[in-house]
N, C-alpha and C positions, 0 to 999 in steps of 0.2 A: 242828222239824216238817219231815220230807220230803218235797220237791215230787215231786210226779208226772208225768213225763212220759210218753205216750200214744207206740203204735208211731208213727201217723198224725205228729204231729208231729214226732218226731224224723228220720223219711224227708222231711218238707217242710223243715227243716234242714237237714240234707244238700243236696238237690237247688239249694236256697241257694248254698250254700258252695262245689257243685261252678259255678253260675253265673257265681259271680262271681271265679275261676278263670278260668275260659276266657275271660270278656269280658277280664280282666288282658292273658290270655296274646294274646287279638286284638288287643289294644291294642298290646303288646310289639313284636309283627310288624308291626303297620302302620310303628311309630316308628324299627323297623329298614329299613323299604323305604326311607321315605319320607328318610330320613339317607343311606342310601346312594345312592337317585338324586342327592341333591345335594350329594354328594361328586365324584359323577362329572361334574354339569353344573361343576362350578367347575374339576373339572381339566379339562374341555377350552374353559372359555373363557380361562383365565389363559393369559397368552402364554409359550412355550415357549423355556426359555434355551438360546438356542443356541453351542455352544461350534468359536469361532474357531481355524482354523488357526493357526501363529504365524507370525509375518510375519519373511520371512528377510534379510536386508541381503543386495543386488543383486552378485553377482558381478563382482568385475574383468574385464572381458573382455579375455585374455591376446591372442588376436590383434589386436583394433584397438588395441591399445596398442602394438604391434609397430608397425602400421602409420603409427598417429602419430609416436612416437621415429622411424621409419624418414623420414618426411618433413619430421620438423624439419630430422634431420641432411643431409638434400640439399636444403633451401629454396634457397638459394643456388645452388648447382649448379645447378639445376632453372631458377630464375629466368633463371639470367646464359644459359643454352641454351635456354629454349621449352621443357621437357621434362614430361612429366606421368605419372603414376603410377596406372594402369591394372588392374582386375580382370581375370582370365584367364578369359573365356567357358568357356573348356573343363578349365579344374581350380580349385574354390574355394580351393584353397592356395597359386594362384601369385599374385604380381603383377606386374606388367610393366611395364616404363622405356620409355616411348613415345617416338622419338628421331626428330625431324622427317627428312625424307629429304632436305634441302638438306645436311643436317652424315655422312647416314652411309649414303650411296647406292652404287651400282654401277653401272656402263656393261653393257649386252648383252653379255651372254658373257666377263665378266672377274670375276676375284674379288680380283685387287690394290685397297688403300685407296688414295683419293682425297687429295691434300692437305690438303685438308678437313677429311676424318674422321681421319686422322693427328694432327691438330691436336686436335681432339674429342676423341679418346681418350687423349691424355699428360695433359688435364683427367679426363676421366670414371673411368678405370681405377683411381687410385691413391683418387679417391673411393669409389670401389666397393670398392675393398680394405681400406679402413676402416673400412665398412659391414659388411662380411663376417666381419672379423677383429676388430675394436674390439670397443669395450661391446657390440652386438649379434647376438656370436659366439654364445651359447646361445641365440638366438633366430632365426635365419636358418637353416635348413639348407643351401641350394645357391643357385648360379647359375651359368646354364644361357645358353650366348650360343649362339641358335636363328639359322641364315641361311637365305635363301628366295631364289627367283626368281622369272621370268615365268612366261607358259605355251607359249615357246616351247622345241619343244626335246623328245626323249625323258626318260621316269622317271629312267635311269637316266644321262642326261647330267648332268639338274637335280639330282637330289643329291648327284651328286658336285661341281658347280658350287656350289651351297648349302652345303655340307662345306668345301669351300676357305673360302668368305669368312668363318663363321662362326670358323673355324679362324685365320684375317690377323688377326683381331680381339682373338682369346685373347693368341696368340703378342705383339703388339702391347701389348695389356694386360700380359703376363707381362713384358716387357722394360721396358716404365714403370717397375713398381711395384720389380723389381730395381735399378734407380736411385735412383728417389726416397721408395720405402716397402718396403726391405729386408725389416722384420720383418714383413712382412704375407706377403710369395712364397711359404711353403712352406703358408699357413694359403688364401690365393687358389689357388695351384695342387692342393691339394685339393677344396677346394667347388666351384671353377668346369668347365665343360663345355662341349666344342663341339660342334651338333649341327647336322647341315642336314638341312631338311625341303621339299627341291625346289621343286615348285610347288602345293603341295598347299591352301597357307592363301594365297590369290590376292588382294590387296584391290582391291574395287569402288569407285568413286567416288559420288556422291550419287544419281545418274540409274543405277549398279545395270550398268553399263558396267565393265570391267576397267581398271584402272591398273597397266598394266607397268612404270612409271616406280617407285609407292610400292611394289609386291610385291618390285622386287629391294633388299635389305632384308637388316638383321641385328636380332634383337630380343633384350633381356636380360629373363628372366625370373628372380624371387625368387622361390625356393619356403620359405615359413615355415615354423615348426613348429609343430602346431595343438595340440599337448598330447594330452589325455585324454577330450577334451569336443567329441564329435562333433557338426557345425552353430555350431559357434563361426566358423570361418573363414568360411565364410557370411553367417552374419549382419554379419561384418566387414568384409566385401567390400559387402552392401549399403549400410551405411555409411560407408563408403571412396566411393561412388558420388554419394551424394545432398548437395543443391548445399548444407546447411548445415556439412556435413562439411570439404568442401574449402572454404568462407569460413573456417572456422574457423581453416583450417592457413597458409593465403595472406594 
């Protein structure tokens, strides 16, 4: 027997069928929002891995290592004379032999050595020659024997006065080391320099007064070689300075 189905009924089927469709389909979209807002709350509360630099092992610093070696090898030296080992205000790559002015002074208007300083330098030079020339030949570039005077005087008396002594000094050094440190003369008498700077670097005393007595004066200046690595001498020289530095080495 076949049922009968009426227009009326079959369009109230339908309208069924298409109902409960779209309440699916509503349903569908809500279950998509409501998934994807809390995807996105969990990824910004979850903490965010952060990826570390790599941590590099701390560079040999080539100049204070210069400078260390440089005042093991004249501990002694340095001791037996009061001498000290000095950054150069005006160039981070020199350092300077600070040489008390009892041992390596001048009289007014004379550039002849002193007894003294005669005596100072048959010790100092031949040590300096092995400083220059020894083990720490690829690390040293120059040395530079700077003389000075008062502030009496014309420019051009005092440099040429300053030239003299710096120059007594060399010559003095050079005929040492030809004695007593033969193999070192032709490697010193390259590196080293004589140069006068008249009156130009004047020292003051503590009250900020001139000392004509410590300005007439010969200074030895090292100039290192800083490599590749610009502010290395710098920071080496900071170093060189501050008081755990020099406990360390004394």
């Amino acid at each position: 027997m076949r049922a009968n189905h009426s227009p009326e009924s079959t369009e109230q089927s339908s309208v069924l069928t298409i109902g409960v469709t779209d309440l699916m389909t509503s349903l569908a979209v809500i279950f998509i929002l409501l998934f994807s807002a809390y995807v996105t709350k969990v990824s910004e509360t979850e903490p965010q891995t952060k990826v570390k630099a790599p941590v590099q092992a701390p560079e040999r610093n080539v100049a204070t290592s210069t400078t260390e070696d440089m005042k093991g090898m004249l501990r002694d030296h340095f001791q037996r004379f009061d001498l000290s080992l000095d950054a150069d205000p005006a160039d981070p790559n020199v350092v300077r032999i600070v040489v008390p002015d009892a041992l390596l002074n001048f009289e007014f208007g004379k550039g002849t050595l002193s007894s003294v300083a005669d005596r100072f330098l048959v010790d100092a030079m031949p040590t300096y020659a092995a400083l220059l020339c020894g083990a720490m030949r690829d690390r040293i570039d120059s040395l530079v024997i700077e003389g000075h005077t008062d502030d009496r005087g014309s420019d051009i008396y005092n440099l040429k006065l300053s030239q003299e002594r710096s120059l007594n000094v060399m010559v003095k050094g050079l005929e040492v080391i030809k004695d007593s440190a033969p193999w070192a003369y032709r490697c010193f008498h390259e590196k080293t320099s004589a140069s006068g700077r008249g009156r130009q670097d004047l020292v003051m005393d503590h009250s900020r007064a001139l000392d004509r007595d410590k300005s007439r004066r010969v200074v030895f200046k090292i100039r290192l070689r800083s490599g590749d690595r610009p502010g290395e001498m710098s920071q080496a020289m900071r170093q060189l300075e501050s008081p755990a530095f020099s406990s360390r080495l004394f």
